[in-house]
Every structure is written in structure tokens, then in C-alpha cells.
N, C-alpha and C positions, 0 to 999 in steps of 0.2 A: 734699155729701160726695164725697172723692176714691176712683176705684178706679182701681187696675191689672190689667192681667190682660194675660197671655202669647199672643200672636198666631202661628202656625205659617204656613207654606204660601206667607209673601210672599217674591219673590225679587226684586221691582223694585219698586225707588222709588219711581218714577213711581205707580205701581198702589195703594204704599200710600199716599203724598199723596193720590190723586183719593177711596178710601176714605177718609181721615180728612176730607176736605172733604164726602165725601155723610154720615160717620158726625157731624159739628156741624150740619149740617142738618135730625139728629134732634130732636121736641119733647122735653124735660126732658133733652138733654145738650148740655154746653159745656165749651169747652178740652179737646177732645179731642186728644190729639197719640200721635202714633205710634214711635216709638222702632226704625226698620229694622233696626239694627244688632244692638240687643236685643231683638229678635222683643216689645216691650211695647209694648201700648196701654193708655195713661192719660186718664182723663176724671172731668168731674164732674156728682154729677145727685143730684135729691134724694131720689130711687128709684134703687139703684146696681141694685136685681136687675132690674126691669122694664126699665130702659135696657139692661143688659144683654142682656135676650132679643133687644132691637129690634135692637142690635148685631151680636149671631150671627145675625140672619136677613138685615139689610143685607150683611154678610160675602161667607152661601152664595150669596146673589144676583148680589153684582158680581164677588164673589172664590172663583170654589168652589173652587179647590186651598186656599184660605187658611180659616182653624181659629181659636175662638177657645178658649184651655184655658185654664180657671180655677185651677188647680192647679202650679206649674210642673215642668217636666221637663224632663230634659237632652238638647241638641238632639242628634242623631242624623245622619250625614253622608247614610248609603244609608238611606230607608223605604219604605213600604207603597206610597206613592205614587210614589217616583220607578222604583220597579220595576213595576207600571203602567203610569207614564209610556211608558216606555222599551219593554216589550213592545208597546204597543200602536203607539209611531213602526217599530216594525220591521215590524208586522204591516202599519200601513201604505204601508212604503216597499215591501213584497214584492207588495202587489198593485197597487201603483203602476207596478212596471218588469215586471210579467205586463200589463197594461192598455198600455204604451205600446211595448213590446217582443216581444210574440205579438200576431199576424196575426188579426182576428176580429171578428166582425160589428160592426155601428158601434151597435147600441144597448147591446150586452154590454160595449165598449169603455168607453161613457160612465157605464154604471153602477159599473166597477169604477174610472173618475177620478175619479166624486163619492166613492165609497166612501174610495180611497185618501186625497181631498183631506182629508174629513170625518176619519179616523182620526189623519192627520199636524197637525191643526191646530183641531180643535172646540175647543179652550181658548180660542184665539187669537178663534176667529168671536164665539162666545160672549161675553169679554169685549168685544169690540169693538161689537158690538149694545147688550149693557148699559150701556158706559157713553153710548153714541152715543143713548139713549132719555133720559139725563139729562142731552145737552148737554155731554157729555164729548168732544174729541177726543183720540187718543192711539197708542203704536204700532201697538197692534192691529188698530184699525180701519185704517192705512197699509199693513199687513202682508196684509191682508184685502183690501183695493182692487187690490195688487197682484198679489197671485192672480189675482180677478178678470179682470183688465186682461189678464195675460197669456194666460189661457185664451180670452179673447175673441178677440186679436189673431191666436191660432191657437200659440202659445207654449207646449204642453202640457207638455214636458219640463221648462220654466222656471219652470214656475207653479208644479208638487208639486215640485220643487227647492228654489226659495225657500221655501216654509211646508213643508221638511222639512230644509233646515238651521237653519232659521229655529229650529224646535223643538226640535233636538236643541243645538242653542245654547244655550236659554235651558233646557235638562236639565241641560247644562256649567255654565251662569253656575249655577243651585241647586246643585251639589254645590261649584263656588268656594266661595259663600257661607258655607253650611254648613259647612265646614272650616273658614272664618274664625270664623264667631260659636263653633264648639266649640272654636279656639285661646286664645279671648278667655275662653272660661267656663271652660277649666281656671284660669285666671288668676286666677279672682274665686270659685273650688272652694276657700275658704278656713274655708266655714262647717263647723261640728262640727256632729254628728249629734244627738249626744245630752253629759249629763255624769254622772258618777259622784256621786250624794251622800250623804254622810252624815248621816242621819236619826235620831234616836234611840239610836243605834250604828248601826244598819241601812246597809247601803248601797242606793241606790234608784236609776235608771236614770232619768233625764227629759230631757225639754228642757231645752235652757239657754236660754232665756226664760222659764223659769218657779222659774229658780234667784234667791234674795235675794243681797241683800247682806249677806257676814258668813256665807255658807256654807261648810260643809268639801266640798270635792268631792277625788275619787281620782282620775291619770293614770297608767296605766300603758305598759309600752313599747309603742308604737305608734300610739296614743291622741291625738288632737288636743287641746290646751289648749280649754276650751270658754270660760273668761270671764276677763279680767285677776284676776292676783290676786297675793299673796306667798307664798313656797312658807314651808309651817310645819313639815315633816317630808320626810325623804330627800335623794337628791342623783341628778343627770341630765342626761345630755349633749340638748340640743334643735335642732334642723332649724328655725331660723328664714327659710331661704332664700325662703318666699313671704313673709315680711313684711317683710324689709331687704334681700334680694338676694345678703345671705353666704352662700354656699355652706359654710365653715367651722361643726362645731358649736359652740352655744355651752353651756358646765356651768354648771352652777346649784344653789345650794344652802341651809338653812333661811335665812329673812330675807332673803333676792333677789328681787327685784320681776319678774313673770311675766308673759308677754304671751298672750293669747288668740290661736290660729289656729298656734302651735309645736306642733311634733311632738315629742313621746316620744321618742328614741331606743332607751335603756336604762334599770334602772332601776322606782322606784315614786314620787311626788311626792303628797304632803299641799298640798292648796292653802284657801288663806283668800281668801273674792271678794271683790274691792274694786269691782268696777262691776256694775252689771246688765247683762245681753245688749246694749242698745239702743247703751251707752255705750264698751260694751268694744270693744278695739282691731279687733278681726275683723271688728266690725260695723260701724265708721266705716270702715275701708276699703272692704269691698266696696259701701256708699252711695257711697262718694266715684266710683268706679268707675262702679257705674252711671247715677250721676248726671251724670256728666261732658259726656257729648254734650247736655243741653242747652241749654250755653253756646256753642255753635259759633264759629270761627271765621269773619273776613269773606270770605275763601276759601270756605269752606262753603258761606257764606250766598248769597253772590252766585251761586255756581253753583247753586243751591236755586230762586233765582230764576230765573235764565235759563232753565233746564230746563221751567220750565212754559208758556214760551212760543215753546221749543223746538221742539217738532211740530208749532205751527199756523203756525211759520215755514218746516217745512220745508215744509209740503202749498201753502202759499203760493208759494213757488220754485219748486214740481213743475210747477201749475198755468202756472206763467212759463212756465219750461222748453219743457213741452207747449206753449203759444200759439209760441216762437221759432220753435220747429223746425218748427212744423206753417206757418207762415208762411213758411220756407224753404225745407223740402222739397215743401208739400202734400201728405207722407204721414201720414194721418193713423196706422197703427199706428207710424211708427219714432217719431212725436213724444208718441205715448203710452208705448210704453215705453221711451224715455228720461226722460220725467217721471217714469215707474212708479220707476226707477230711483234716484229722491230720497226715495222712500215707504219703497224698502229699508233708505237708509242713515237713516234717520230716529230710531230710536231712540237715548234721550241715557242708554242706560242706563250707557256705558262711563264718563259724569261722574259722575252722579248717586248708581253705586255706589260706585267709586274712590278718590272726595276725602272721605266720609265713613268709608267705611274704613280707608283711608292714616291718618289720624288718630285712628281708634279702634284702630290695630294700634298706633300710636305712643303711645297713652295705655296699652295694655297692657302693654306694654314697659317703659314705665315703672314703671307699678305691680312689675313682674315685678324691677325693681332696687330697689326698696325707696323709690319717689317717687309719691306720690301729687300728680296733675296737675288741678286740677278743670275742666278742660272745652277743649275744644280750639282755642280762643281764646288761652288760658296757654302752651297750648303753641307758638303761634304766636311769640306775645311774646317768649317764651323765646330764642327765634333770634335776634334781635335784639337781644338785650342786650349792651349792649357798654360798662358800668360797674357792676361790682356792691361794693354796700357791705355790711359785716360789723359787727355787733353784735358784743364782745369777749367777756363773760364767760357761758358758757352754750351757745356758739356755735362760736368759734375756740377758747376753753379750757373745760376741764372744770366750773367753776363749784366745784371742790374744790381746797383751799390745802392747802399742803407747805412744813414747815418746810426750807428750804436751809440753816438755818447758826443757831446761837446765839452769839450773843456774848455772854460773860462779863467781866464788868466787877468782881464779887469773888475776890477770889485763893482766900478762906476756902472754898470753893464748887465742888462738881466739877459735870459736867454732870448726872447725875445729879438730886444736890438742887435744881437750879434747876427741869428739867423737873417735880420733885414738886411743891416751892412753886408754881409756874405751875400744874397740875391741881387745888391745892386748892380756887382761888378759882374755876375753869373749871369743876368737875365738873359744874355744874347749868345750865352756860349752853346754848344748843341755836346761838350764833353758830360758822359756818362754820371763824371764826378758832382759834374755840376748840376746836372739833371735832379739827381738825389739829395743835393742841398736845397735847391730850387720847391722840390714838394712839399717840404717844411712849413715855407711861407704864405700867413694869411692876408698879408698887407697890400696895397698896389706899390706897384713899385715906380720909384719917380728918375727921371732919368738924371746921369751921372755924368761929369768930365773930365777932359783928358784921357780918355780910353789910349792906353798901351799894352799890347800885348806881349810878353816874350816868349818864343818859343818853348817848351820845355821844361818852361818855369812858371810862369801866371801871370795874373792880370792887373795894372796899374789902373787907380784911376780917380778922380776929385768927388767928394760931395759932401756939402756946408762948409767949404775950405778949409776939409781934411781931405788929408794924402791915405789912400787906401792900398791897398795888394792884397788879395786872394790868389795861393795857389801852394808853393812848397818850397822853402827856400832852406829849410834843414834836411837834407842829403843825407844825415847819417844814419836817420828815421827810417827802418823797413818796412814798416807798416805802412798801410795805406791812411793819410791822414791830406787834410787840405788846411793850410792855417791864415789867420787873416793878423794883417798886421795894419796899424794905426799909427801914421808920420812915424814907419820906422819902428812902432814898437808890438810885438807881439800880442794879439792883446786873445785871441782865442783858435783850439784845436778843433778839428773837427775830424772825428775818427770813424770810419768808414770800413765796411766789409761788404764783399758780394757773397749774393745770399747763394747757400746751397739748395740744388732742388729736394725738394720734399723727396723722390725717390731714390735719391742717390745711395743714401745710407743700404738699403735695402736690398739695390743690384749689388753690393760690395759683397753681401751679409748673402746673396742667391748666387754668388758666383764663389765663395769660399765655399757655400756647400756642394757647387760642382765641382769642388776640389781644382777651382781655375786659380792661380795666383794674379794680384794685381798690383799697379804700380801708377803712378798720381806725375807725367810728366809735364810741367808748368815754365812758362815764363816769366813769373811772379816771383818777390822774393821770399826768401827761404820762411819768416816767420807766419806769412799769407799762407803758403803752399801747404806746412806742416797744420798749421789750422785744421785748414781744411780736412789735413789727410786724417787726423784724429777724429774729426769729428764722423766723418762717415765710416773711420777702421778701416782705409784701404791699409795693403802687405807693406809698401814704400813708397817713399816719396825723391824725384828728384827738380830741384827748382835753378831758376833764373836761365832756363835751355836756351837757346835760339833755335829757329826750324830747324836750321840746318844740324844742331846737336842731337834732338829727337832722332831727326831721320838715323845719322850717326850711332844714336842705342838701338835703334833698331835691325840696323845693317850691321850690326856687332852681333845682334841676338839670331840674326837668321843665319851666322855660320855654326850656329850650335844645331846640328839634325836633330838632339830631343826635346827642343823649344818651337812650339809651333806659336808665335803672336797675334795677335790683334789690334790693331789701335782702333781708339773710338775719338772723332774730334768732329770739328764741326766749322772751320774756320779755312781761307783760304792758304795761309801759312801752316795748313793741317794735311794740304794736300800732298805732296812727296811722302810723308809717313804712312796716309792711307795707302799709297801706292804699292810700296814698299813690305809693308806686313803681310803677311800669309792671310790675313781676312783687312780688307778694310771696313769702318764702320760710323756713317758720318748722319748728321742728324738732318732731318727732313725740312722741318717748316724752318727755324734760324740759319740752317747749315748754306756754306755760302756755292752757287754756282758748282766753282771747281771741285767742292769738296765732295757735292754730291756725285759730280762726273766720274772725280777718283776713285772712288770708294765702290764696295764690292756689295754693300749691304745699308740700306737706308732705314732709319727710325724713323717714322712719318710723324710722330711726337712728341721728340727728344727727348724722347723717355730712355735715362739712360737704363732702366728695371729692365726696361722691352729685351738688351746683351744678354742677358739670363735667358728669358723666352726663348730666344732665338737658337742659341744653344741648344736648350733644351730638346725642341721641337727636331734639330738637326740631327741633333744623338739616337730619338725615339724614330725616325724615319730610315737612318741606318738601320738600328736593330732591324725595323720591319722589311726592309731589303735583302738584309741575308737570313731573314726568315723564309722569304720567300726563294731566294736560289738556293738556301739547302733541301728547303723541304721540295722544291720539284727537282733536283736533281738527287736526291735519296729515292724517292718513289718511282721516277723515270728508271734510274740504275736497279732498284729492286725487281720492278717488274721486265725487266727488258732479262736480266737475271734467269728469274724465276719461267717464264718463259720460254727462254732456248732450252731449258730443260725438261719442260712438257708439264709443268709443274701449273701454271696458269694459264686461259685461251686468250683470244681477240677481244672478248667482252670488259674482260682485268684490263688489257691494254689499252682500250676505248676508255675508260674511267682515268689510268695514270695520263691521259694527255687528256681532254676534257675536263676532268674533275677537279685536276689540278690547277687546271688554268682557272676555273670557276672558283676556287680555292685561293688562289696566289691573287686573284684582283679583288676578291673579298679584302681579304687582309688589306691588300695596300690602300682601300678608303678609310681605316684606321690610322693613316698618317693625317687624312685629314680633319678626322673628328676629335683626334688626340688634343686633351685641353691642357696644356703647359701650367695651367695657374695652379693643379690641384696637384701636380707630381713636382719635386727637386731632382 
């Protein structure tokens, strides 16, 4: 059996890798993984509560700031313990500069440096003993050595210097953090509290997990939508801004299809559920959300790696170090600390936090524009694409037809009588085409005889003791047209187009200036598809495909290595090509089931503009990735440099890993504030 459960108190990566490696070491738990960014640890066991206990007690052991809470709660930037924290590094720093600053007996001295040492750094010692008893190396014990080291060498002011910027560093990097993971959870703050339902007449207050399907529930202004549904009574402006990115509201009213996680603006709304909790929109997003990191990208990954063999390479160089210089100089303290000095710069926190939040600020981001990204892999991808192809109906157009124009071909006949005669034989059909003829009509309509239907062709049928037919019986005609014929004689066209979305034009016109190429692949025939393709300026167009042809261009384009693709569709015959492409990209509220399962990347409001955004946001979250690993691994290698050649002390080296770390997670909450609308 799987549990999750909310882990507090970690601020280093490192620290929680070496705990999830001691917490799989446990007997009856496996696949434990830890989730940094989302303060979750996840595992499995066939006792979830007893593994549990062994869990919180390996925690307090290796990790006492760290908490395991079964419950979850929303993280908090300042608590109990960083105020703690913080009192107690001052209380230490104040007896540290009375101890090496006031004149005074030498064992009074040394009691108030062990004191100060002990007050500025017992987390650090602590940890570093614990894991150093399981065969762990890591900063702390580096951090700890070179304390040591310094106070040996006679370096008293250097020693409680380093393990007291040291700490108030990694005080700084916990409240980074912390601001981070609270930017990211306002983000994913989509869930409803509770739902209004109607019971008996009663109205009754509960969970919406424990609401059916085919419930009445009440929204009033202010009120979170709690489960997809269709409103059955009133009318209301809604704040759908966390779940497509509009800022604009949107009105709604009886028989409008509702989204779970909209806001109430104004107003009272009667709603009918159409999903359960599990399934409804609110709840598939924020899963997709926090599911997303663990797909990681090969960036990710590889720093993931390197990072664990990080420290035993530095303490390996230190030890060099030390042997050069001591073989140079024959002094043994300066070639100790200048080795000390590779212990300082030693920790890889400035990667290890950085690259995985640079790309969890850039998946919030997204989510926050109405794109849901599944895992930070997508999002790499995504930068890369540089031909995206389009699925036509559903996608670039509405999937809703509109009559343009009737042609009348009986004189006897105004428009009028034609659009009745056409709704006689339409009134019972649920085809799209007919839908669109059918809103024409202002007459009631009376019923008709003989109904026959023929597959593929149309529909026969009597009234006033004429013989009617609606539907296509000229084949040669590639245009979309519906014709009605009278005992046998033609007597009017009715010419039809699905509408393009109002944003199509636009993604076509944002993604030419990402320098993306695009392509219009359709099932429609050729003079539909070219339409279209003109009218929004896509690159090309190819028409009358069947899925399996797509799939087929696309499995042709992916043996080219300098074509990275995309498809965007929305339909269950869209699925193998999402699959297939380097990104897939299917649309959220229309898109069917399968397509959304397929696909790599979801438009919550088949906003085909949103392909642009997403890009975008994808490109700018790279940049800031290897912003970050150049700029800590330039200043790590300069200082570590500068250094072994006596050139700068501990204090230089305390800043290259602290400052930098406070540095590289600054940066990466610019993945999430970054606004995709105001940059191309």
C-alpha cells in the first residue's frame, strides 16, 4: 500500500536524498521518494502506520529540524523554529565576540568558544555525527572539520565565523525556500472547502468528495465552484483566472457547462454535478501539479547525480590541496587551511536547490496561465520545438458550423420557407450540421412523414404531400454544403463553414515569431483545410489525412534529429500523434478522455494562443537554469581557485556556498513571476 504524508523542516536536498536513502533501508518500506520541493514523502509498505512510526523516529534522529505531519498544512515562511533558530545564532554570536574580544582568563575564554561554537552550529555537529555513524559523508560533517581545523591552527575568530555565517545562511536559504514552496501552493490553493447541497430540500454543507453525481449543490458570491457541473438555475459573472489564466470574467448562465475551482463573483447559481471530486477539473489539475516533478528533466537528473558525489570529491581535492602546499610550503597549518578552505566551499546546495526549482517555478507559471505541464521534462522539450503541427476541427476551429450563405435555386420560395423545410427533416437529428441549420429557425416546427434515414447521405421524408431530402447527394462538391431537394428537385444550398477561434490567427502569428514553423494537419477536404489555413497564415497545410496518416507524418518527421515536433489536437483520433510527437499538446475542457491522458501538456482553455505561452515560459525557465549552474559553478571553481593559493580565507569561501545558494534560488522565483504576455 501507498502513503504519502507532508514532511516539514527539510531545507537541503542533499539532507533529504541521504534520509530517503536511510528511510528504503527500513524493513517493510520501499520506493520511498521524497518530493523537496513539495515538502511530500511518499512510500510503500504493507503496514503504512508501523512504517510510519520507524519513519518519524529515523526523521528525529538524522533530521531533528525535520517533522513528519500526517495532516497537511500550509507552509508558513517565518515559525516556531526559525525564531529559535535565529535567537539562539545571536545569542551565540554575542558570546562569541565577549569570548574573543574581552581580555580574560584563558579557561573562562574557552568555555565561552565552546559555548558560542556549540550555540552557533549544534544542528550542523549533530547532523554530521549522525550521518557520519551510517557512513554518510556530506556538508556538515565538511563544515564541522573545518571548524575544527581552524581552532586547532589557532584561527579562533575564523572558526565561530564560518559555522556562524555558515548558519545564518542556511536560516536565509529556509526562508528562500519557504517563500518559494508558499508561491507555488497559492497556485495549486484551488481546492474548495466544502459544497452547498441540496438534500431533501435541505441544504447541507459537506465535502465535495462525498458529493454524487447528479447532485444539486448552491454557489453563492464568493464561493468556489466545488465539482464540474451545468448550472440549472440563475446567472453569474465567474473568476476563472486560476484555471485558464483570464483575467477577464466570464458570465454564465441556465445550460452552461461549469468548471470546478471558478469563483462566484456575483449572483446565486443552481448547479447539476456531472463528475465526482476525483474527476472534476479542480482535482485533475492540482494532481497534474503535484505530480509533475516526478518526471524530471535530464538537467535535473544529471545534476541529481553529480551532487551525490559532490562532497566526497570535494573532501578528496581538500586533502590534495592540503598534501601540495604542505609539500611546498612545509607549513603544516597554512596547507591545512587552505584545504579547510575546499570543506567551506563544498556544499552543492546552490545546484541541487536551484535546477529543481527554476523548473517547479516554471511549471507554476504555467499552471498560473491556464497550461498544465506534466513534469519538467515537457517543459524542457517544449524549448525545443521548432515545428508544431495542428489538428483542424476542435483545435484551430470551434468544432461548431455556421451557415454563410443559402442558395436558393426555387424562385417560388423565400428564405424563410427554405430554412423551415430544412428544420423539418433536422429537428430530431443531434448532427453538428444540423444543429446549425436548426438555429436559423423562428417557426415551431410541425411534425413530418415518412422519416428515412440513409447512412452517410441524409434524410427522407413527407410533408403536405411533398417528398423532401436534406443532406448531400452531389459528391463532387468539396465544400461543406447541406442541400435540400423537393420530389427530386433541387431546390436550395446551404453553405456551411466551422468557425475559426478568435485566437488562432494569433498563436500562428506568436509562434512564427518564436521562429516555430507550423503545419494545419486535417481530415477535411482540401478546399475546407486551405481556407482555414489562409485565413489564420499557418506555414502549410495537409488535408483529407486519416489518424493513422498523421501519426505516419509524424513518425516520418521524428527520424529527422534536427526536427523537434509538437502536435496540438484535441480529439480521440488525436491520440497516437500526441503520443508520438516530442511534446504532445491536447486541449483541456473539449479535448476527449484519451487525448488528455496522451498528451504531455494540457490547454485548460483550448486556447490554441496559450502553445505560444507555454513555449515561451519553457525557453525563459531554461535560460534561468543555466543561469544558475553557470553562475555557482564559476564562483565555486573561482573561489576554490583562489584559495588553495592563499589568495582568499574561509570567510570568501562561506559566501561562494551560502550566498550563492541565496543567489541561485532568488533567481529561480523569476521563473515564476515571469509574464509570457509582455515578452515574444
Amino acid at each position: 500500500m501507498k502513503k504519502t504524508v507532508r514532511i516539514e523542516g527539510l531545507d537541503c536536498p542533499n539532507c533529504a536524498r541521504s534520509l530517503c536513502t536511510a528511510i528504503n533501508k527500513l524493513d517493510n518500506v520501499k520506493n520511498a521518494e521524497i518530493d523537496f520541493i513539495n515538502s511530500k514523502l511518499s512510500f510503500e509498505s504493507a503496514d503504512t502506520d508501523s512504517a510510519t512510526e520507524k519513519i518519524i523516529a529515523l526523521t528525529r534522529q538524522l533530521e531533528p529540524d525535520a517533522k513528519i505531519v500526517l495532516e497537511k498544512k500550509k507552509t508558513s515562511i517565518i515559525n516556531k523554529n526559525f525564531i529559535i533558530d535565529l535567537s539562539t545564532i545571536l545569542l551565540g554570536t554575542i558570546i562569541g565576540i565577549c569570548a574573543l574580544f574581552i581580555s580574560m582568563p584563558v579557561a573562562l575564554f574557552w568555555t565561552l568558544f565552546v559555548i558560542s561554537a556549540l550555540l552557533l552550529g549544534y544542528k550542523t555537529y549533530y547532523k554530521a555525527l549522525a550521518l557520519l555513524f551510517k557512513g554518510k559523508i556530506n556538508e556538515n560533517l565538511l563544515i564541522t572539520l573545518s571548524v575544527i581545523g581552524a581552532t586547532a591552527i589557532g584561527e579562533h575568530t575564523e572558526g565561530l565565523m564560518v559555522i556562524c555565517l555558515y548558519s545564518i545562511g542556511k536560516l536565509l536559504e529556509g526562508l528562500a525556500v519557504n517563500k518559494s514552496r508558499k508561491s507555488i501552493e497559492d497556485l495549486t490553493n484551488l481546492q474548495p472547502e466544502y459544497a452547498n447541497v441540496l438534500i431533501d430540500g435541505e441544504e447541507k454543507r459537506v465535502s465535495p468528495k462525498d458529493v454524487a453525481i447528479g447532485s444539486t449543490i448552491i454557489v453563492r458570491a464568493g464561493e468556489r465552484v466545488a465539482l464540474d457541473g451545468k448550472v440549472l438555475t440563475g446567472k453569474a459573472s465567474l473568476n476563472t483566472q486560476s484555471l485558464t489564466g483570464e483575467s477577464l470574467p466570464v458570465s454564465v448562465s441556465p445550460d452552461d457547462e461549469i468548471l470546478s475551482g471558478s469563483i462566484v463573483l456575483d449572483g446565486t447559481l443552481t448547479i447539476e454535478t456531472k463528475e465526482e471530486y476525483s474527476n472534476s477539473t479542480v482535482s485533475k489539475i492540482i494532481n497534474l501539479i503535484e505530480n509533475a516533478q516526478e518526471k524530471k528533466s535530464k538537467t535535473e537528473t544529471a545534476i541529481s547525480k553529480i551532487t551525490r558525489w559532490y562532497t566526497l570529491g570535494v573532501l578528496i581535492l581538500s586533502l590534495t590541496v592540503f598534501g601540495i602546499v604542505y609539500a611546498v610550503t612545509r607549513e603544516f597549518s597554512t596547507a591545512l587551511y587552505r584545504g579547510m578552505i575546499f570543506l567551506v566551499v563544498s556544499c552543492p546546495c546552490a545546484f541541487a536547490i536551484s535546477v529543481p526549482l527554476s523548473y517547479f517555478s516554471g511549471l507554476g507559471n504555467a499552471s498560473k496561465n491556464g497550461i498544465l505541464i506534466k513534469g519538467s521534462n515537457y517543459l524542457d522539450a517544449l524549448a525545443k520545438i521548432n515545428l508544431l503541427a495542428f489538428d483542424k476541427t476542435g483545435t484551430i476551429t470551434t468544432g461548431e458550423f455556421s451557415v454563410e450563405n443559402i442558395e436558393i435555386l426555387d424562385s417560388n420560395k423565400n428564405k424563410n420557407d427554405i430554412i423551415y423545410l430544412a428544420c423539418l427533416g433536422e429537428q430530431n437529428s443531434i448532427h453538428p450540421l444540423a444543429k446549425s441549420i436548426l438555429s436559423l429557425n423562428t417557426r415551431p416546427l410541425e411534425k413530418v412523414q415518412n422519416v428515412c434515414e440513409v447512412a452517410g447521405e441524409g434524410l427522407y421524408y413527407s410533408y403536405n404531400k411533398m417528398k423532401y431530402f436534406i443532406g448531400r447527394k452531389n459528391k463532387d462538391n468539396k465544400s461543406t454544403i447541406v442541400e435540400l431537394y423537393e420530389n427530386e428537385k433541387l431546390i436550395a444550398i446551404f453553405h456551411l463553414s466551422d468557425t475559426v477561434k478568435h485566437s488562432a490567427k494569433r498563436a500562428i502569428d506568436d509562434l512564427r515569431a518564436l521562429k516555430v514553423k507550423t503545419i494545419l494537419l486535417s481530415g477535411d477536404n482540401k478546399e475546407s483545410v486551405e481556407t482555414v489555413g489562409k485565413t489564420i497564415g499557418i506555414d502549410e497545410v495537409r488535408y483529407q489525412l486519416l489518424p493513422q496518416d498523421k501519426f505516419a507524418y509524424i513518425d516520418n518527421i521524428k527520424n529527422d534529429s534536427k526536427v523537434e515536433i509538437g502536435y496540438v489536437g484535441d480529439g480521440i483520433n488525436d491520440a497516437p500523434s500526441l503520443t508520438r510527437a516530442d511534446v504532445g499538446i491536447s486541449m483541456g475542457i473539449n479535448g476527449s478522455p484519451a487525448s488528455i491522458e496522451a498528451s504531455d501538456v494540457v490547454l485548460v482553455d483550448d486556447n490554441p494562443d496559450k502553445v505560444a505561452t507555454a513555449i515561451k515560459i519553457s525557453k525563459y525557465t531554461r535560460k534561468i537554469v543555466w543561469q544558475n549552474i553557470i553562475l555557482s559553478a564559476v564562483v565555486k571553481v573561482t573561489f576554490l581557485l583562489l584559495g588553495s593559493f592563499g589568495i582568499t580565507g574561509m570567510l570568501s569561501a562561506v559566501f561562494a556556498d551560502v550566498g550563492v545558494t541565496l543567489i541561485a534560488i532568488l533567481n529561480s522565483l523569476r521563473a515564476l513571476k515571469y509574464n509570457p504576455n509582455k515578452n515574444i
